[in-house]
C-alpha positions as CSV (number, residue, x, y, z in Angstrom):
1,X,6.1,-5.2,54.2
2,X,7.5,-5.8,50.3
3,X,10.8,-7.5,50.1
4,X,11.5,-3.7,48.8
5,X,10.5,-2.5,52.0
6,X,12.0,-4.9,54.1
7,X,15.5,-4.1,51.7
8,X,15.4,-0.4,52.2
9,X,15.0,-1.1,56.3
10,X,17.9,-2.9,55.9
11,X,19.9,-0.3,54.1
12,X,18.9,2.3,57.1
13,X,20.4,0.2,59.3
14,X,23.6,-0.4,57.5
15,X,24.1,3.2,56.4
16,X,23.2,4.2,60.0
17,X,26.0,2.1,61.5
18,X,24.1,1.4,64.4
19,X,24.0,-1.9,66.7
20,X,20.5,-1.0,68.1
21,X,18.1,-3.5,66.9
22,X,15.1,-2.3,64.6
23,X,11.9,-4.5,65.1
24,X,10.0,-4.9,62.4
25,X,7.5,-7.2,63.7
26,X,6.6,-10.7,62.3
27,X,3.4,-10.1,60.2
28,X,5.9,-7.5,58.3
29,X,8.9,-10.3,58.2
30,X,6.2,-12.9,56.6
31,X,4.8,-10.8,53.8
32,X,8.5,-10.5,52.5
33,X,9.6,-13.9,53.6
34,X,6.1,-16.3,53.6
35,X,7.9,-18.9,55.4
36,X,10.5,-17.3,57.3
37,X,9.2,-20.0,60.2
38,X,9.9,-22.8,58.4
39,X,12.7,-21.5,55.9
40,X,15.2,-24.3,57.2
41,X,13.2,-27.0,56.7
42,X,12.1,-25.9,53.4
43,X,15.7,-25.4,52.0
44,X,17.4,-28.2,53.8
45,X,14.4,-30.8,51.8
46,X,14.2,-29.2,48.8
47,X,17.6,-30.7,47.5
48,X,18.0,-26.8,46.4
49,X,21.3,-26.0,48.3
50,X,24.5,-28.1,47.5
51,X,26.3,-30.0,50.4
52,X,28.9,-27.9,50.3
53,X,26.5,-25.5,51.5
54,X,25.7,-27.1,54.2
55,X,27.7,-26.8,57.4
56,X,27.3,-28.0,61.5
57,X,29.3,-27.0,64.3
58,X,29.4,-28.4,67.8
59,X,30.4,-26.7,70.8
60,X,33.7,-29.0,70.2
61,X,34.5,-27.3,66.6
62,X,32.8,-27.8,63.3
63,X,31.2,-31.4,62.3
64,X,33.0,-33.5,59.6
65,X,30.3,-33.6,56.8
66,X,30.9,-37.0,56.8
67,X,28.6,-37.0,60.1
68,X,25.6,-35.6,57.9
69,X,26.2,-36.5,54.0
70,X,25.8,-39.8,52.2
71,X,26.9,-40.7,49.1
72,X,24.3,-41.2,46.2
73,X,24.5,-41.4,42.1
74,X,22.9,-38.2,40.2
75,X,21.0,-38.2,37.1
76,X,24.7,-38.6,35.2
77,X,25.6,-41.8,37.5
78,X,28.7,-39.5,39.1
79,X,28.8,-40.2,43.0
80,X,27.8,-37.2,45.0
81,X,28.1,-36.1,48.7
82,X,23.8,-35.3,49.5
83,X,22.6,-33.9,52.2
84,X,20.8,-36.6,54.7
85,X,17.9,-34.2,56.2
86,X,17.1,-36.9,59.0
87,X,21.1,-36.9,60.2
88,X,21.1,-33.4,60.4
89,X,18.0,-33.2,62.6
90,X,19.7,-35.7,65.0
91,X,22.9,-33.6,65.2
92,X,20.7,-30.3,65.9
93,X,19.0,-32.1,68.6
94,X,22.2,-33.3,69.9
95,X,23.0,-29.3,70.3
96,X,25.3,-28.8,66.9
97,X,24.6,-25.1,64.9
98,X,23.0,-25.9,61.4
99,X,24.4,-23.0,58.9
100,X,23.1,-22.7,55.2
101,X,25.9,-20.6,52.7
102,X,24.5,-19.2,49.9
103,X,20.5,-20.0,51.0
104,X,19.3,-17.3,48.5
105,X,20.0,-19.9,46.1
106,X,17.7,-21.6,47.1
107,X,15.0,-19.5,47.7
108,X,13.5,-17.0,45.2
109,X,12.2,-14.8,47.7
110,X,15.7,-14.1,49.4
111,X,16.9,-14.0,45.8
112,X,15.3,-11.4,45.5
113,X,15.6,-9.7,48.6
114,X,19.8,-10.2,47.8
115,X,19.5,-8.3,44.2
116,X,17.1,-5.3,45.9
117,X,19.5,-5.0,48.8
118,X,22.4,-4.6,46.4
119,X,20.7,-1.7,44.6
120,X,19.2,0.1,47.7
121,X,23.4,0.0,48.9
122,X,24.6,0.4,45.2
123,X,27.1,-3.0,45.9
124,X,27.6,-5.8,44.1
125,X,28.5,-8.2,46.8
126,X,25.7,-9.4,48.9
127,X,25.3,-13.0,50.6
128,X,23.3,-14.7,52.4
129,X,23.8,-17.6,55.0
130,X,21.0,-19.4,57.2
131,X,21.6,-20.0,61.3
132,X,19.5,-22.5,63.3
133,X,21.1,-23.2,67.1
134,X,19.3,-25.2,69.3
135,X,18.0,-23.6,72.6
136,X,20.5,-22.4,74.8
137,X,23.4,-23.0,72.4
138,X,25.6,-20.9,70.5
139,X,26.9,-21.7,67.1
140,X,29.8,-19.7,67.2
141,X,32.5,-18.6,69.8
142,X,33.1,-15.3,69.6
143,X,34.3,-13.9,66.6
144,X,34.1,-11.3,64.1
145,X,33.3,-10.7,60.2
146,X,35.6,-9.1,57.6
147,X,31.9,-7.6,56.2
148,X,29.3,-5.9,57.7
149,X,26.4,-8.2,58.4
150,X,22.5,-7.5,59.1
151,X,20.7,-9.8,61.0
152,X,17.2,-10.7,60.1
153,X,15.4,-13.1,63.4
154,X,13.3,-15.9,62.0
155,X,11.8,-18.1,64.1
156,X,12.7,-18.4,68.5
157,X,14.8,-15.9,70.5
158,X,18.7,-15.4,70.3
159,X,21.0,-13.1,72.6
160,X,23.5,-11.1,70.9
161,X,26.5,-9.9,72.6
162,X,28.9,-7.3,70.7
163,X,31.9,-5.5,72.5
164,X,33.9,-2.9,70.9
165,X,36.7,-3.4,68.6
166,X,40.0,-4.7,70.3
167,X,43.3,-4.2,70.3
168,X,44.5,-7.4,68.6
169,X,46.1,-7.0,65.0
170,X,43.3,-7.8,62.2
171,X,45.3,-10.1,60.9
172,X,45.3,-12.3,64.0
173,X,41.4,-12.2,65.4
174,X,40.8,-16.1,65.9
175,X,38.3,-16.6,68.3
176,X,41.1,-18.0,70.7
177,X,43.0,-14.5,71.1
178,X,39.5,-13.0,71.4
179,X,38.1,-15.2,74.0
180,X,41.6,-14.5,75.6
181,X,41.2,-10.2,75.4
182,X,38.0,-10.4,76.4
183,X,38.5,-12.6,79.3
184,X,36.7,-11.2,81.8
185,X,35.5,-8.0,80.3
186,X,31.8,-7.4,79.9
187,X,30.0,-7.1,76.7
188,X,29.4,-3.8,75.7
189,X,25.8,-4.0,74.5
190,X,23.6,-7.3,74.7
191,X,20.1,-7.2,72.5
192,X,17.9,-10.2,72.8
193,X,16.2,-10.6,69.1
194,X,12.8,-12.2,68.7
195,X,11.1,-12.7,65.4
196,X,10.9,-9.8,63.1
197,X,14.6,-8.2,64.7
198,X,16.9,-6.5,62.4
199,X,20.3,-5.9,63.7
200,X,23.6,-4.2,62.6
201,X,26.7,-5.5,63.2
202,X,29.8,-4.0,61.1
203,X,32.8,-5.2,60.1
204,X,35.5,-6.2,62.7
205,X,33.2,-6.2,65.8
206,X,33.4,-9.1,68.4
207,X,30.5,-10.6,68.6
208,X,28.7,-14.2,70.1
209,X,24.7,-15.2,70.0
210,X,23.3,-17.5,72.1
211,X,20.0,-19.0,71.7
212,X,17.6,-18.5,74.7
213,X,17.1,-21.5,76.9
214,X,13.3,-20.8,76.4
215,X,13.5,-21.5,72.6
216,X,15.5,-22.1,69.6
217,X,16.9,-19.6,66.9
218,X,16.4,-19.5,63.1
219,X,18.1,-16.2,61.8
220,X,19.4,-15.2,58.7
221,X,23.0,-13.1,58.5
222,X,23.4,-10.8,55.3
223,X,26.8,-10.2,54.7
224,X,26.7,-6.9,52.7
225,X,30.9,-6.0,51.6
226,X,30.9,-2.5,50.4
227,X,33.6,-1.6,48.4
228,X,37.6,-0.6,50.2
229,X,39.6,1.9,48.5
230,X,41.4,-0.9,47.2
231,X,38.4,-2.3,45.3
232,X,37.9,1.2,43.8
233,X,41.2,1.2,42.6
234,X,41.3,-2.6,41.2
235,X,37.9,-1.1,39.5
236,X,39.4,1.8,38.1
237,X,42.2,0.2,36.8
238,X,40.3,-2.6,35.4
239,X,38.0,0.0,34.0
240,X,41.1,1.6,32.2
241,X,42.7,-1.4,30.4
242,X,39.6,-2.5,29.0
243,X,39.3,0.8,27.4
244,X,43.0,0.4,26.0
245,X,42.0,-3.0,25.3
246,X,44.6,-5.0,27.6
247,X,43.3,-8.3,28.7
248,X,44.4,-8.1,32.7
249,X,44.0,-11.4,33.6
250,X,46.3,-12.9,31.2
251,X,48.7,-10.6,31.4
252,X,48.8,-10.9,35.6
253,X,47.9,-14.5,35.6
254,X,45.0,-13.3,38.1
255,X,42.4,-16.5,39.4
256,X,39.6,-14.8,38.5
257,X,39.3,-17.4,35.2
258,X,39.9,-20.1,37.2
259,X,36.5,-19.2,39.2
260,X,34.4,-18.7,36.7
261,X,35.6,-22.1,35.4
262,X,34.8,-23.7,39.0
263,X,31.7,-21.6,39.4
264,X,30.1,-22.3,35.8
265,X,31.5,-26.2,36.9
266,X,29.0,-26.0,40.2
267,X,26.4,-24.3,38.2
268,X,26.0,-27.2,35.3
269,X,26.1,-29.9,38.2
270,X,22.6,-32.1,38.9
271,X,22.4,-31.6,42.6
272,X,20.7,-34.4,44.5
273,X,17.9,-33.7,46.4
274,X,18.3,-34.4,50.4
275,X,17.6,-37.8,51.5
276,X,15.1,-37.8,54.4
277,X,12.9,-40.1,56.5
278,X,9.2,-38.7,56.4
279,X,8.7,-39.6,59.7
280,X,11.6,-37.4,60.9
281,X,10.4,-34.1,62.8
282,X,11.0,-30.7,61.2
283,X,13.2,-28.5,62.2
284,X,10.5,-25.9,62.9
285,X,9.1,-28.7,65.8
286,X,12.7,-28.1,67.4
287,X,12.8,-24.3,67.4
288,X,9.9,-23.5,70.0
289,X,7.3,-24.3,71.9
290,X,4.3,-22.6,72.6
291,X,2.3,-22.7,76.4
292,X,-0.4,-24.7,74.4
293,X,1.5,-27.2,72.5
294,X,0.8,-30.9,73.7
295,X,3.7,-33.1,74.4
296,X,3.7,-36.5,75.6
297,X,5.5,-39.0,77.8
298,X,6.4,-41.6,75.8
299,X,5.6,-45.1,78.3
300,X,8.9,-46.3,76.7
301,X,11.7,-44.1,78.3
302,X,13.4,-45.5,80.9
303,X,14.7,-43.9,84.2
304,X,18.0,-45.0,85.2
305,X,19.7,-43.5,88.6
306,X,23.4,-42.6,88.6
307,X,26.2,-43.0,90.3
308,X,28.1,-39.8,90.3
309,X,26.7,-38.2,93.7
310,X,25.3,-35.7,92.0
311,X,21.5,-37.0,92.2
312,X,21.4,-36.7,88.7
313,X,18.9,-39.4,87.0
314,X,19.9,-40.5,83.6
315,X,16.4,-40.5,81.1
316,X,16.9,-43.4,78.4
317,X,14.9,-41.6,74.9
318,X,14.6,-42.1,71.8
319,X,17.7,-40.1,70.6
320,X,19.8,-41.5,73.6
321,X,20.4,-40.6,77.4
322,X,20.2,-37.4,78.8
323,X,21.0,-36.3,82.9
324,X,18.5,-34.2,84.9
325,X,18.2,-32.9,88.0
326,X,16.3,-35.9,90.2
327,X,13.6,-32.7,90.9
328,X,13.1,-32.7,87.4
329,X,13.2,-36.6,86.5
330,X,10.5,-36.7,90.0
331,X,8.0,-34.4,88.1
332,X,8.6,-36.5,84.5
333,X,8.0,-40.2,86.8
334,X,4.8,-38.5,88.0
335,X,3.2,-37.8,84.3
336,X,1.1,-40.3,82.9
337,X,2.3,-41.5,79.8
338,X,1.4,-41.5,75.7
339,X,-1.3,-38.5,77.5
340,X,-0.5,-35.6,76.1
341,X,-0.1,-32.3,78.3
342,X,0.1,-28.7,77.5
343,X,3.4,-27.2,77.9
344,X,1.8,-25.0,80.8
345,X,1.3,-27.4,83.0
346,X,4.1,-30.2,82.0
347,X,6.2,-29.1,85.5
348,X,3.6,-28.3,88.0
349,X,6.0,-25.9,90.1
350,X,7.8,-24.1,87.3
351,X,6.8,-21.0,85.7
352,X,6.4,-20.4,81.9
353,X,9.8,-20.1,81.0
354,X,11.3,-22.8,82.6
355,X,8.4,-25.2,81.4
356,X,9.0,-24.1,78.1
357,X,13.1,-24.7,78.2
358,X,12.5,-27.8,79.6
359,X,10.1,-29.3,77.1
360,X,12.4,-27.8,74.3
361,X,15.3,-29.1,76.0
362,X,13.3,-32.4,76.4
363,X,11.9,-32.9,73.1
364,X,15.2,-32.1,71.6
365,X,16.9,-35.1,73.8
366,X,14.0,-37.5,72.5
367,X,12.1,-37.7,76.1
368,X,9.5,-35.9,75.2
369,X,7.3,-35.9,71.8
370,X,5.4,-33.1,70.4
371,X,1.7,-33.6,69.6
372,X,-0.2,-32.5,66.4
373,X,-1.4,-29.1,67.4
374,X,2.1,-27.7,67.2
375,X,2.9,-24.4,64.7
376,X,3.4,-25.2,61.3
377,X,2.9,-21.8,59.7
């Protein structure tokens, strides 16, 4: 499928106003998007996307960039915030959302998928922004979008919930008065999305995701704006004093000048690229795991019983501690270590889908470590 293709599926779904998701299938998704499995990683160490791009949130709130930037000198010797790729890889395994604004920027092949999709639905406003959530995580509360946004899957699994609109005022939707009217209601539709899903979600619809516990999520949200009758008027108008040659903005003292003078100030800057270890592990390496992917025990984590009653054992990793259930940390203290073991088999009495939410879950706390015949492509 053509990034044409892929646009004009899209625009069905958008003109359709339907929430039912549209499966496109993955070999389709990678002719338009060659590297829709590893898109994060790409963008996020390609020094492409500016760090004010670049955003985390934690099931607490969102993460001061402070957590995730460092300071550095560009090519002028002016101090810039830059992305650090091997910070942000430790907060995603720690459980935070990783969200990319404006990705298209950094890749030509959403570029152009952004400038098709704005012909196909004749609009001129069209962003893009990247979500990666760890396994069973959400990156949001539940919320909803001033635009109508389509939702490409990636890479892993996410579970949408959607309800209908509410009664609240517009002007006061904050996901604390909607997590407070929807208290106890049930969502009105729930679609799990796997790779190659294309979803609808208009404007002003309550919405979470949550990635599966069996894998992470990669997913890209379009947020199309199609014009109010308010923007037809503005245009109209606009349209009209240019033809009786009236400049607008100075006579209404409008922003818009002020914009273009911030926006042609961010396009002349030298953006650093992100600073990264080579050694750290790629974002794709956090996403999923596959039944045949080798993991191994590394001989130095450490099991450490607590003291809460709960028979929870605490496992000492490489990223920190982590609890599990003393069935679980029984099963780890009987696998040999620095041997790697297929995913399969890494919990001898679990079934697919718990063995594969564990050893995501797992690797993601450091206890684990993936082995070279993991999915790159």
């Amino acid at each position: 499928m053509s990034v044409t293709r892929l646009a004009a599926e899209i625009a069905r779904a958008v003109t359709a106003v339907s929430t039912i998701p549209v499966d496109i299938g993955e070999s389709a998704l990678r002719t338009a998007i060659p590297t829709h499995r590893n898109l994060l990683d790409e963008v996020i160490r390609s020094g492409a996307t500016d760090a004010v791009d670049v955003r985390l949130n934690a099931t607490s709130g969102p993460v001061h960039p402070r957590a995730y930037t460092t300071a550095a000198r560009d090519a002028t010797g002016h101090v810039r915030e830059q992305v650090s790729t091997a910070k942000v890889v430790d907060l995603f395994a720690a459980g935070a959302t990783v969200i990319i604004d404006n990705v298209a920027r950094a890749q030509p092949a959403l570029a152009e998928l952004t400038r098709t999709l704005g012909r196909e639905l004749a609009v001129t406003s069209v962003d893009m922004a990247l979500f990666a959530t760890p396994n069973g995580h959400s990156g949001l509360p539940v919320h909803v979008d001033d635009v109508d946004v389509v939702v490409i899957q990636l890479a892993g699994a996410k579970r949408w919930d959607l309800w209908d609109g509410t009664s609240a005022d517009d002007g006061a939707l904050t996901a604390r008065t909607l997590e407070t009217e929807l208290a106890g209601i049930d969502p009105t539709r729930s679609h799990v999305l796997g790779v190659g899903a294309v979803m609808f979600v208009p404007a002003g619809t309550p919405h979470r995701a949550l990635a599966v516990p069996q894998a992470g999520s990669v997913h890209l949200s379009i947020m199309v704006n199609r014009p109010s009758v308010r923007d037809l008027l503005v245009s109209i108008i606009e349209s009209a004093a240019r033809d009786a040659g009236v400049d607008l903005d100075a006579r209404t003292r409008t922003p818009s000048r002020v914009v273009e003078t911030v926006l042609a100030h961010l396009n002349d800057s030298v953006v650093p690229a992100a600073a990264h270890h080579p050694d750290a592990p790629t974002f794709a390496s956090l996403i999923t795991v596959d039944d045949d992917d080798a993991v191994v025990l590394p001989s130095s984590t450490r099991f450490h019983a607590t003291a809460d009653g709960a028979g929870r054992v605490r496992l000492i990793g490489r990223r920190g501690t982590t609890a599990v259930s003393a069935a679980l940390a029984a099963d780890l203290d009987a696998l040999p270590t620095d041997t790697s073991i297929d995913v399969a088999t890494l919990l001898p009495h679990s079934g697919r889908d718990r063995n594969r939410a564990a050893a995501l879950t797992l690797i993601r706390a450091g206890i684990l470590e993936r082995r070279s015949n993991e999915r790159t492509s």
